[in-house]
RODO-2510 file (C-alpha; in nm, 4 decimals, decimal comma):
residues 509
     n   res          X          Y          Z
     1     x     6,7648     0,2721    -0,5388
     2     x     6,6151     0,0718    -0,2663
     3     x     6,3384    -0,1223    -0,3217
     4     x     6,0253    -0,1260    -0,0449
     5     x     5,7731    -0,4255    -0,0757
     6     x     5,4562    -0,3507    -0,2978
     7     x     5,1989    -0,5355    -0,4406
     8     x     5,0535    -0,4010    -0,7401
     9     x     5,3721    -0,3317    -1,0050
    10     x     5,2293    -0,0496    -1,1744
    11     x     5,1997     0,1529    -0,8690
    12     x     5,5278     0,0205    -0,7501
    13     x     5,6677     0,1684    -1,1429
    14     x     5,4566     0,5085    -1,0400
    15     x     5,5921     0,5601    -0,7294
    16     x     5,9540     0,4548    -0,7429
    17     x     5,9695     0,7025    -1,0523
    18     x     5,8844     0,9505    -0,7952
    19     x     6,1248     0,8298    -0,5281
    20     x     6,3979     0,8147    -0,8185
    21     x     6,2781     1,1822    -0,9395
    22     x     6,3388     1,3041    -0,5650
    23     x     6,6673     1,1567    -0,4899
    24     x     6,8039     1,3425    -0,8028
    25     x     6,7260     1,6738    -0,5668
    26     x     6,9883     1,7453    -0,3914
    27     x     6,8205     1,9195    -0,1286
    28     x     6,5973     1,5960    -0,1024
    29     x     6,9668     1,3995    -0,1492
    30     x     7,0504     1,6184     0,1840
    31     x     6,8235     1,5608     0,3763
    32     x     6,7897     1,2153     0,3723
    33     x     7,1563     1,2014     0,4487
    34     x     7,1217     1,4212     0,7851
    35     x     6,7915     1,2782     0,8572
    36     x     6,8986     0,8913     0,8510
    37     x     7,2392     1,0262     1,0500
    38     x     7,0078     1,1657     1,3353
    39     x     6,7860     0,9061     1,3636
    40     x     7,0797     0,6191     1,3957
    41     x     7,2123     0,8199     1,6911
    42     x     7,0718     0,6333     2,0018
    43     x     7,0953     0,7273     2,3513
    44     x     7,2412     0,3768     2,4498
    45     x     7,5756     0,4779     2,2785
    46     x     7,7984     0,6171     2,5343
    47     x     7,9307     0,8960     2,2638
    48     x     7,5502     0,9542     2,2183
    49     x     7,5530     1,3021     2,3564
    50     x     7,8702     1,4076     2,1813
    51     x     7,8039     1,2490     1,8847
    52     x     7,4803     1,4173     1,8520
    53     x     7,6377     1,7783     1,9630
    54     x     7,8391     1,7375     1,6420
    55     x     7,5737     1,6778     1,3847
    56     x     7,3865     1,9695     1,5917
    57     x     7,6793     2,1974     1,5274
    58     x     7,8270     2,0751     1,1530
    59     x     7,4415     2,2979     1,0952
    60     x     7,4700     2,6635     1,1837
    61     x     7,1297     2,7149     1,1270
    62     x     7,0043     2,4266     1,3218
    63     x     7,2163     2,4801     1,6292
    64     x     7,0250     2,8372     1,5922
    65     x     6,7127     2,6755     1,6493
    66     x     6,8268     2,4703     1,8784
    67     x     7,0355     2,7234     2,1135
    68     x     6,6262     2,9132     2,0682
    69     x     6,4567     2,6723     2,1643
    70     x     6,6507     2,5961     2,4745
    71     x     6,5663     2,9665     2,5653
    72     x     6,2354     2,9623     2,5296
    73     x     5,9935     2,9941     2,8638
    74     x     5,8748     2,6400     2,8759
    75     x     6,2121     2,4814     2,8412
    76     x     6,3862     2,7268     3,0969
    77     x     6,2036     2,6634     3,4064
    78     x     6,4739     2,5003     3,6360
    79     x     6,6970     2,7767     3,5229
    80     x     6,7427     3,1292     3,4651
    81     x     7,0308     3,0963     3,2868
    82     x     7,0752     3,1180     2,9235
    83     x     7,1567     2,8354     2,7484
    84     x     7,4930     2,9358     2,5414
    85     x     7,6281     2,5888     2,4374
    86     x     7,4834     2,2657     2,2383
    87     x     7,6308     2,0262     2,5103
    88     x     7,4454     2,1965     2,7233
    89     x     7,1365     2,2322     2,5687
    90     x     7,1337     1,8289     2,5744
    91     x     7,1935     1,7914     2,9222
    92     x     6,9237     2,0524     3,0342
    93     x     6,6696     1,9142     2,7695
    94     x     6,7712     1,5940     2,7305
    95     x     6,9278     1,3616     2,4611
    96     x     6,5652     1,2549     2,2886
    97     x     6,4235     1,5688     2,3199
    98     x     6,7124     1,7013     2,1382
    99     x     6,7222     1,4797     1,8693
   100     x     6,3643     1,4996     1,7489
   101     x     6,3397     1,8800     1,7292
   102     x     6,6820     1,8392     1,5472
   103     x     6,4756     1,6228     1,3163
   104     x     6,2252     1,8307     1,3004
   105     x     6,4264     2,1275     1,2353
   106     x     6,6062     1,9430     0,9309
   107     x     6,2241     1,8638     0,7676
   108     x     6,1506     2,2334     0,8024
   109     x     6,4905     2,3662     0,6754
   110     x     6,4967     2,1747     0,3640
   111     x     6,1168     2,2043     0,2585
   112     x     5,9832     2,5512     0,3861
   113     x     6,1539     2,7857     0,1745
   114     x     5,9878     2,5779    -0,1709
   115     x     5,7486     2,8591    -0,3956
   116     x     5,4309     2,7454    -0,2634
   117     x     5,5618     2,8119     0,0768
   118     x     5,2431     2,8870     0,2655
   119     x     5,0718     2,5480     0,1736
   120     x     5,3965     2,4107     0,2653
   121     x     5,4353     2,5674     0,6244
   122     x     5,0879     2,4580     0,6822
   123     x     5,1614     2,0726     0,6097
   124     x     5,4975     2,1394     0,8082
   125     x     5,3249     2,2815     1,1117
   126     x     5,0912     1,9562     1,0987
   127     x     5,4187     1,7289     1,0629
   128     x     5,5790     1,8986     1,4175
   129     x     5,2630     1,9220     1,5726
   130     x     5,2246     1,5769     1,5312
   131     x     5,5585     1,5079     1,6939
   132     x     5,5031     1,6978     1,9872
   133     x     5,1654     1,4556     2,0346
   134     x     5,3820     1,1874     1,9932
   135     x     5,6452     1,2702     2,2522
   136     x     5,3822     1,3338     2,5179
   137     x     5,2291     0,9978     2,4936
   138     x     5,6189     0,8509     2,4526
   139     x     5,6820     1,0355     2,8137
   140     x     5,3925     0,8255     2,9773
   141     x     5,4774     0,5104     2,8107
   142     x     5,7435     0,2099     2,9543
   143     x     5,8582     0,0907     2,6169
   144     x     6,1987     0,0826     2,5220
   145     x     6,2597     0,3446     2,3243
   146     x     5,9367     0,4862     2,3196
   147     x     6,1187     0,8308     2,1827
   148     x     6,0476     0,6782     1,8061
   149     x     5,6908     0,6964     1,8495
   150     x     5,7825     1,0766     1,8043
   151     x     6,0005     1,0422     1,4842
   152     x     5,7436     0,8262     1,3449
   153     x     5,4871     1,0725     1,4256
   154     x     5,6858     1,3604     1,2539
   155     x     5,7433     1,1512     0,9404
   156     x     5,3662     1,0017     0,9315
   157     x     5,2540     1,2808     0,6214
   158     x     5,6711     1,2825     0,4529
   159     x     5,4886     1,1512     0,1397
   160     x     5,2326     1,4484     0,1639
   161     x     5,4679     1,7074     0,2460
   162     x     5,7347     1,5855    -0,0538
   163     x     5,4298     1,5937    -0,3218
   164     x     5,3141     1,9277    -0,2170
   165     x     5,6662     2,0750    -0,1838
   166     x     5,7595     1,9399    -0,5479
   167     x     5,4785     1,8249    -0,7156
   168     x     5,2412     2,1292    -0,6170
   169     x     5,0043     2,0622    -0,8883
   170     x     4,9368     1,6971    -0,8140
   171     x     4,8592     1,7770    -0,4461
   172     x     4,6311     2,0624    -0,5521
   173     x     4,4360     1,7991    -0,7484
   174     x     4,4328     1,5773    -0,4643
   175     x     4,3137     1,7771    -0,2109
   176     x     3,9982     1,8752    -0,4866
   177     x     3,8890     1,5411    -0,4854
   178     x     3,9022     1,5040    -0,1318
   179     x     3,7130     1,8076    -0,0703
   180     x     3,4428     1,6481    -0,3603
   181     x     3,3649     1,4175    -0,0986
   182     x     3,4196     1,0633    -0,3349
   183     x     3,7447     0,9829    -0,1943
   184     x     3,9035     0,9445     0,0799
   185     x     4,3115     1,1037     0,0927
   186     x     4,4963     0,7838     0,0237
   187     x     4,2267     0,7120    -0,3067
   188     x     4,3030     1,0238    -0,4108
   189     x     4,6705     1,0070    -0,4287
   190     x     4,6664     0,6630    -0,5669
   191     x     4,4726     0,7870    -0,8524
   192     x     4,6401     1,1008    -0,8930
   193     x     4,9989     0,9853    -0,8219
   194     x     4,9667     0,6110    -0,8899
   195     x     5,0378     0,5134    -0,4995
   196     x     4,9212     0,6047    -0,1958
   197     x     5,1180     0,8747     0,0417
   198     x     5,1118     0,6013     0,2582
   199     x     5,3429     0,3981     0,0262
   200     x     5,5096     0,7273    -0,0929
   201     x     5,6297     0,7375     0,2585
   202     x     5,7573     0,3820     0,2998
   203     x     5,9675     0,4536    -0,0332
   204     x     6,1127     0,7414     0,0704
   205     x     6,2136     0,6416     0,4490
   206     x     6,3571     0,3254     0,3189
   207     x     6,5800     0,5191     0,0551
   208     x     6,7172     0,7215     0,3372
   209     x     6,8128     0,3667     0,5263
   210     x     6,5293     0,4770     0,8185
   211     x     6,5106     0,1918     1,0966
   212     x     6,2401    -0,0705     0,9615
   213     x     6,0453    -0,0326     1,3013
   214     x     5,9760     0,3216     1,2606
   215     x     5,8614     0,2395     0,9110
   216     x     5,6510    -0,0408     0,9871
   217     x     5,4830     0,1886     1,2453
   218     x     5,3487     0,4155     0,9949
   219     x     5,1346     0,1958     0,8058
   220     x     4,7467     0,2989     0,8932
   221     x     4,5773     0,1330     1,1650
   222     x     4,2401    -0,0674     1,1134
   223     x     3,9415     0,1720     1,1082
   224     x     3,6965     0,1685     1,4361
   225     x     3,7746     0,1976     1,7824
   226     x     4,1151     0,0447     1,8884
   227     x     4,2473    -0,1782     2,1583
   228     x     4,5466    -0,1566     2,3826
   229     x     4,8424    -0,2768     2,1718
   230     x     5,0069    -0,6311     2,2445
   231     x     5,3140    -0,4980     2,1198
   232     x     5,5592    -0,1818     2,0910
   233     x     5,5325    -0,1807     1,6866
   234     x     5,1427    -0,1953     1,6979
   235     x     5,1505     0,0944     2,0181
   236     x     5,3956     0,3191     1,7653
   237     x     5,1552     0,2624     1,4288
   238     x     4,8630     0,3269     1,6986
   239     x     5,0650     0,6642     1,8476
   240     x     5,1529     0,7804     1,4669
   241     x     4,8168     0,7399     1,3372
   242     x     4,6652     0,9629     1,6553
   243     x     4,9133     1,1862     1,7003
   244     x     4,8382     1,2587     1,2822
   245     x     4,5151     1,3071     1,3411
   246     x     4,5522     1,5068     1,6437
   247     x     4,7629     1,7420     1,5064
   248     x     4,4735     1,8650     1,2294
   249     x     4,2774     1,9262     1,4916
   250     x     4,4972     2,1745     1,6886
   251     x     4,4920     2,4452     1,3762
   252     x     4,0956     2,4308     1,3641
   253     x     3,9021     2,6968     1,5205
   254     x     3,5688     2,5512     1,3759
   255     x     3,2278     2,4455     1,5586
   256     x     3,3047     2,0837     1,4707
   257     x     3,6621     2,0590     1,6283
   258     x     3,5259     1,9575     1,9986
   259     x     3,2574     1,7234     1,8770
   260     x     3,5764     1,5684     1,6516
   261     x     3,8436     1,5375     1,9493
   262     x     3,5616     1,3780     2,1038
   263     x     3,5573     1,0907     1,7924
   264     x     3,9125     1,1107     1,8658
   265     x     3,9169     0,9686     2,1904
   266     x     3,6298     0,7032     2,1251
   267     x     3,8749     0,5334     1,9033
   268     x     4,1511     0,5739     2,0161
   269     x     4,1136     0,6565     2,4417
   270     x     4,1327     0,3001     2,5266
   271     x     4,4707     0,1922     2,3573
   272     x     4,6211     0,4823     2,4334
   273     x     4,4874     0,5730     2,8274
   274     x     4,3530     0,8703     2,7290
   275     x     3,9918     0,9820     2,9470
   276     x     3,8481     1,3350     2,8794
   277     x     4,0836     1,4872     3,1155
   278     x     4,3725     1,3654     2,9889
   279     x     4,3005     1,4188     2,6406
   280     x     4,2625     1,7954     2,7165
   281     x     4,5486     1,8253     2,9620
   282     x     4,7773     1,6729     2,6355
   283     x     4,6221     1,9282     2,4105
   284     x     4,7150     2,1996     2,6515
   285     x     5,0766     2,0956     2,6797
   286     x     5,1057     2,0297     2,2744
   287     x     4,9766     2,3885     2,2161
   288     x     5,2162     2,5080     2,4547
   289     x     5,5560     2,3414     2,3219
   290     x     5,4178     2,4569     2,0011
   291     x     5,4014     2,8088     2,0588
   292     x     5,7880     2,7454     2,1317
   293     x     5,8463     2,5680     1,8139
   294     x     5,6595     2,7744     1,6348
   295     x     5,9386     3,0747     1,7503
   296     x     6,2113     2,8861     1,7118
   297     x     6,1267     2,7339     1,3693
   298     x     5,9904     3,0998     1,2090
   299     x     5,6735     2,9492     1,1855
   300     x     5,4545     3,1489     1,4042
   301     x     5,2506     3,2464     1,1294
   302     x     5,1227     2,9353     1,0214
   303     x     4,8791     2,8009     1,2682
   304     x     4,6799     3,1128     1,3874
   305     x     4,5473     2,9754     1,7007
   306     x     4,9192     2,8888     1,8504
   307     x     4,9892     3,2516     1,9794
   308     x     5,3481     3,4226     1,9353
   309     x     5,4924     3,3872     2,2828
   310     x     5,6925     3,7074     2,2124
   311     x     5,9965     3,5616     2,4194
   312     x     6,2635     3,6779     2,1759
   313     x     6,6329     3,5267     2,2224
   314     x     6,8138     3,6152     2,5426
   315     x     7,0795     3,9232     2,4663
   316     x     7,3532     3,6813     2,5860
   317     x     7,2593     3,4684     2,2449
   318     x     7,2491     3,7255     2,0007
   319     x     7,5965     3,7208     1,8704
   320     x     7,6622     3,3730     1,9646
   321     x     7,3987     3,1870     1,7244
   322     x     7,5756     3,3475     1,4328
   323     x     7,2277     3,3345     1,2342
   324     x     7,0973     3,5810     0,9858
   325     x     6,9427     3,7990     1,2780
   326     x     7,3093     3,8570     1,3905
   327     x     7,4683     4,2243     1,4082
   328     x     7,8269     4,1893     1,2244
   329     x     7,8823     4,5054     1,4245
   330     x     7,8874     4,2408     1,7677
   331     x     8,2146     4,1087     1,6016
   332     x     8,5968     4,2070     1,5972
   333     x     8,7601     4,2052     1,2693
   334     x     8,8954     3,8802     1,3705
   335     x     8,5715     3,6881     1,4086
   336     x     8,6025     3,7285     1,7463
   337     x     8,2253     3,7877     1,9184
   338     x     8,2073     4,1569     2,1126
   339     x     8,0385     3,9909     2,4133
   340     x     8,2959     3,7030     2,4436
   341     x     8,3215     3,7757     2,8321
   342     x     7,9639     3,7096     2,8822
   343     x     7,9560     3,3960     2,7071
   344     x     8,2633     3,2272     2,8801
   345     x     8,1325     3,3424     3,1794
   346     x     7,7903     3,1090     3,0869
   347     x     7,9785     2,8753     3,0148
   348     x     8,1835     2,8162     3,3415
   349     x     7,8747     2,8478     3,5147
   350     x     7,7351     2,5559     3,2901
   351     x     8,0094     2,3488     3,4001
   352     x     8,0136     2,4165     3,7454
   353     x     7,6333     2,2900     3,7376
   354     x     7,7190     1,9793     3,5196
   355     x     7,9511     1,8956     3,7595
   356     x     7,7781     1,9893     4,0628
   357     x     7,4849     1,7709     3,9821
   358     x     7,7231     1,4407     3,9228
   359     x     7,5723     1,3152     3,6106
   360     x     7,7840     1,4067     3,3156
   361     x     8,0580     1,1771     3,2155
   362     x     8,4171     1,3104     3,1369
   363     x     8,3946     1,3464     2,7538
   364     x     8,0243     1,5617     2,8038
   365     x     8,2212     1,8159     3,0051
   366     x     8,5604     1,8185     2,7800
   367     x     8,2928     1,8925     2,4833
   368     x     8,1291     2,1735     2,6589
   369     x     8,4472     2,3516     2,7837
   370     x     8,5529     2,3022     2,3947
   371     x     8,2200     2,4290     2,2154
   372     x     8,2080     2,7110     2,5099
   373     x     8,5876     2,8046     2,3763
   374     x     8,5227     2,7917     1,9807
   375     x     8,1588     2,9701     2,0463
   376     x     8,2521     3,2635     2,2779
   377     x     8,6132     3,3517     2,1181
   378     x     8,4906     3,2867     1,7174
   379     x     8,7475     3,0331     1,6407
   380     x     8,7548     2,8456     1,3281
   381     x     8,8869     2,5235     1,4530
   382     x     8,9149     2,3849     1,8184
   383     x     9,0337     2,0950     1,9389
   384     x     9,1313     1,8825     2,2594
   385     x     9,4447     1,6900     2,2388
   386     x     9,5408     1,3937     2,5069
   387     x     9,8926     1,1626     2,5417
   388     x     9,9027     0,8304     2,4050
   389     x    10,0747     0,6372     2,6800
   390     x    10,2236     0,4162     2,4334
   391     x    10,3621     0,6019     2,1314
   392     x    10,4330     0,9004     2,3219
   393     x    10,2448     1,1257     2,1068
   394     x     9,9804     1,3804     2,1416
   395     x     9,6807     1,3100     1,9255
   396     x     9,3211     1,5039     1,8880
   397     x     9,0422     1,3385     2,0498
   398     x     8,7589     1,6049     2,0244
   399     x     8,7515     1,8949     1,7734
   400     x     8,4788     2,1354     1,6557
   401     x     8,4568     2,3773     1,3160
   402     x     8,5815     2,3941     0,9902
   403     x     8,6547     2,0346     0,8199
   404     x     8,6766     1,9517     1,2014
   405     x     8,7029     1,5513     1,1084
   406     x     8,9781     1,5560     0,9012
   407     x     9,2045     1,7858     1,0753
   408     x     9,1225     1,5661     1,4173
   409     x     9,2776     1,2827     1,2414
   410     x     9,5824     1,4950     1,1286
   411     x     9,6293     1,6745     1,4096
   412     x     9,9293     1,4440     1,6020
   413     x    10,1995     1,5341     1,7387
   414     x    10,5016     1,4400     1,8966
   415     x    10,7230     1,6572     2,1448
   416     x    11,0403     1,6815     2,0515
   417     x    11,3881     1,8097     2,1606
   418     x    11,3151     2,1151     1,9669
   419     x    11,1793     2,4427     2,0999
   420     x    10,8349     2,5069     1,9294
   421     x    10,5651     2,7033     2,0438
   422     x    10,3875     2,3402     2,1902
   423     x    10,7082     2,2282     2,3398
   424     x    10,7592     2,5619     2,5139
   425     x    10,3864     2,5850     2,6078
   426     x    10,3828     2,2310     2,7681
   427     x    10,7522     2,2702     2,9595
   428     x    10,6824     2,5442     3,0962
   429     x    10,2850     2,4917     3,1542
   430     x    10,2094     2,8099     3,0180
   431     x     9,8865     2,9225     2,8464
   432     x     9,9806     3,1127     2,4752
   433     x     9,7187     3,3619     2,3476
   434     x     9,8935     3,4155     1,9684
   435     x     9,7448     3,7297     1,8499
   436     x     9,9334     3,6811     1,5149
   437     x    10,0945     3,3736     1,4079
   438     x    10,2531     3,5498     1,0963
   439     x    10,4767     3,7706     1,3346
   440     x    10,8433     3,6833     1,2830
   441     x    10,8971     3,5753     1,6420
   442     x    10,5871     3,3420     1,6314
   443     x    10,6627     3,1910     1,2530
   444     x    10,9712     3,0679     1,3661
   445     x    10,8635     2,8885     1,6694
   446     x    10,5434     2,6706     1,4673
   447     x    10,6583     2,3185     1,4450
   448     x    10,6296     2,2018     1,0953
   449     x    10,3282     1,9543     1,0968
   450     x    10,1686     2,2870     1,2135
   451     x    10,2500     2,5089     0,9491
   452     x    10,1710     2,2005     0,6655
   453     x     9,8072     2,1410     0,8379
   454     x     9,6991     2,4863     0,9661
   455     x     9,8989     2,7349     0,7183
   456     x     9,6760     3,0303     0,6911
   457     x     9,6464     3,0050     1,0687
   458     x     9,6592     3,3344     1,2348
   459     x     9,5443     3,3427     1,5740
   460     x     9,5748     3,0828     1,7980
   461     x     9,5122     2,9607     2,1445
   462     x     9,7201     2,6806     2,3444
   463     x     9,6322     2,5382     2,6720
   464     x     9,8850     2,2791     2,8134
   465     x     9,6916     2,0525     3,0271
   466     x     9,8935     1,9665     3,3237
   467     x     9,8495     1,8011     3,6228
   468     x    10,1802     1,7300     3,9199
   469     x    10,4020     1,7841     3,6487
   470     x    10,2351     1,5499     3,3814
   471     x    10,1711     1,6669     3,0723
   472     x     9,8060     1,4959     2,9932
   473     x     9,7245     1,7243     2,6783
   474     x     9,6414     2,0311     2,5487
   475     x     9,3264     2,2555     2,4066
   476     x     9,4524     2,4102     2,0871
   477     x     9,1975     2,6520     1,9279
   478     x     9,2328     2,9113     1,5616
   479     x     9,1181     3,1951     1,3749
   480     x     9,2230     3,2702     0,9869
   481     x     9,2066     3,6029     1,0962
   482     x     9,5000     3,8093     1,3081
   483     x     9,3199     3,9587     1,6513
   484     x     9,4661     4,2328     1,7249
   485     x     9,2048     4,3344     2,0395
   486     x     9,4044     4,0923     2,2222
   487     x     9,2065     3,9175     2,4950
   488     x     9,1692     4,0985     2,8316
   489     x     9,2265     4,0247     3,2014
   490     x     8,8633     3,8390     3,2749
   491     x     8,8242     3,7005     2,9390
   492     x     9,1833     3,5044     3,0748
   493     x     9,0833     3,4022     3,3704
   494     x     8,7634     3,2620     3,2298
   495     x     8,9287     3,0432     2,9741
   496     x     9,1957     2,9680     3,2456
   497     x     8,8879     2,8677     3,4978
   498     x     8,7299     2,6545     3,2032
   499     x     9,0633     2,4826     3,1504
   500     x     9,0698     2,4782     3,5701
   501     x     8,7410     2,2555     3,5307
   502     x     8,8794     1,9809     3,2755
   503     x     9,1836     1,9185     3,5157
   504     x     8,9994     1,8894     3,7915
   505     x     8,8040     1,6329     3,6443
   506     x     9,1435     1,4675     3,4203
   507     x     9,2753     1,4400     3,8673
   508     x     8,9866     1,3188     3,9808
   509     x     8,9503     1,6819     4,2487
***
């Protein structure tokens, strides 16, 4: 176990048993493991996007909440049109944006569902309430990478959520003696626990290998009225500390809550640029997002004065996020979703605008036609294959689904002199729909490193890529199941007009 500096070594003893007690959880285990995978992904990476659309969709559940989200009034404004894919979902609401509700969504996923669930959801809502605090004042802010100030914001009360989630009895006799009035919250929990939340925290982050500066920023500030910061660590501990604060505030209907917002902004109004005005126009926009968070994150309940927007997933969406609320009835036997047209045809649309507005790069649109593909048609595995120039083979350089990474390593090819299914497909630059690959006719013509990688295989899509006579690549795409509904006239032409897109772009048209 990692170690995180402390001073006094009985504490340290007390609260690494804790840390040590948690990482035998292996929800907690989890977690930590998605959590410190999200937070490494940085915008500056030119995979960013696409590396971040795959730990969105390796989560069913999370890209449910995300695919929500996107759909929810206050996101949708420059568009009517539902948002159908991950990719796209990124490009409308942006990379950061993306990855700190993804963050968020993790927290909530892994702790909500504990017995003492409402206390829980309560500390939760505080914990997302306080990001959305944080990523206002991030927006208005030139540092570099101001976006942490928003992960540190959501991860400012870990050590309280963790103790309340599994150690229910400890934060019950915590909160007691806060409420006595003879100590103050991080007293408490060093007498009760041994360490402060605080510390609690720092363990915990450091275990799951969390960036030092978003750490650092989470230590308390010094009491009394602050001062603009010198520096970007001091803004972020000043940002986490408000926005933590804040956040209590927003779920108080009491007669003191005005005269405390107003404390609020005495100590804090000058570091931070905040006047009256501004301090209620940021209120009003984090009670907004967090009516929409609130939906998407089944947490509506919770904070009773964030009102239930009522703006229930678009029809297009109900089949596609694959979530508990889904119908099995909007499926064919073969996994296949019943509305398949309607979400290819959202897809080619978000394509057409990607493109149209000039700022996605090549592998951003290749990903969306792909996820639009293995979404819309209920495939197990997809995949994009291109030509290596030099060995002459055709090699997987994007997949999606089922143990997606290791079958994109496996999944290389050569064309030979023989006449399988690919060779035929790419000769001939014709598009296969395979309705069952166990057929005789079909069996016969599957290369072998098909058959030894993909043997219970039985539907399958291939899409030569072709462009003046060059073969470039291929989209290959799978079911386990046989589909016998076939695919009809405009579901074709949609998948051939997705395919259309990728070429265009592969030419340079």
């Amino acid at each position: 176990m990692k170690q995180s500096p402390c001073d006094d070594a009985e504490m340290c003893n007390e609260r690494d048993a804790f840390v040590q007690k948690l990482s035998s959880d292996a929800g907690i285990f989890a977690l930590g493991s998605a959590v410190s995978r999200v937070v490494q992904l940085t915008a500056s990476d030119d995979e960013a996007a696409n590396n971040l659309a795959h730990c969105v969709l390796s989560d069913v559940a999370l890209t449910q909440k995300i695919l929500r989200l996107s759909n929810t009034v206050s996101y949708r404004r420059a568009s009517n049109a539902p948002v159908t894919t991950i990719s796209r979902a990124i490009f409308m609401l942006g990379f950061d944006l993306v990855k700190t509700s993804a963050l968020a969504m993790l927290l909530v996923d892994s702790i909500s569902n504990h017995t003492h669930a409402r206390s829980i959801r309560a500390e939760l809502a505080d914990a997302l309430c306080a990001s959305l605090f944080g990523r206002e004042l991030a927006r208005r802010s030139q540092y570099h990478d101001a976006e942490e100030a928003s992960i540190a914001s959501l991860f400012k009360n870990l050590g309280r959520l963790l103790v309340a989630s599994h150690e229910h009895a400890s934060s019950r006799q915590i909160d007691l003696l806060v409420a006595a009035g003879k100590h103050s919250p991080a007293e408490a929990s060093v007498k009760v626990l041994g360490c402060s939340y605080d510390a609690l925290t720092e363990a915990v982050l450091t275990e799951w290998d969390i960036p030092k500066t978003i750490i650092y920023s989470l230590s308390a500030v010094p009491a009394g009225k602050q001062m603009a910061a010198g520096n970007r660590h001091e803004w972020m501990r000043q940002i986490a500390s408000f926005s933590a604060e804040a956040s209590k505030l927003v779920s108080r209907a009491d007669g003191e809550v005005e005269a405390d917002k107003q404390k609020l902004l005495v100590r804090f109004g000058a570091a931070l640029n905040l006047d009256t005005k501004k301090m209620s126009d940021l209120f009003t926009s984090v009670v907004e997002e967090m009516r929409d968070l609130s939906e998407s994150f089944k947490l509506g309940e919770v904070n009773k004065n964030v009102a239930n927007t009522g703006n229930d997933i678009p029809d297009v969406l109900s089949m596609v996020t694959m979530g508990a609320d889904a119908n099995v009835e909007g499926f064919y036997p073969s996994g296949k979703p019943i509305n398949a047209r309607d979400l290819l045809l959202a897809g080619v649309q978000d394509v057409i605008q990607m493109r149209a507005l000039g700022r996605s790069k090549v592998n951003e649109l290749i990903l969306l036609v792909l996820e639009t593909m293995y979404r819309s048609m209920g495939f197990r595995f997809a995949t994009m294959c291109l030509k290596d120039a030099q060995s002459g083979q055709f090699r997987a350089r994007v997949a999606l689904g089922e143990d997606h990474a290791s079958r994109q390593s496996h999944f290389v090819f050569q064309m030979t002199p023989e006449r399988d299914l690919f060779n035929l497909s790419m000769e001939n630059n014709t598009d296969l729909m395979i309705s069952d690959a166990r057929s005789e006719k079909i069996r016969d013509l599957l290369p072998a490193w098909h058959r030894a990688l993909l043997p219970d295989t039985r539907s399958f899509i291939v899409l030569p890529l072709v462009v003046n006579k060059v073969q470039i690549g291929l989209f290959y795409a799978d079911r386990v199941f046989p589909a016998p509904e076939g695919m009809p006239p405009d579901e074709t032409s949609l998948i051939k007009a997705l395919k259309s897109q990728i070429l265009a772009v592969l030419s340079g048209t």
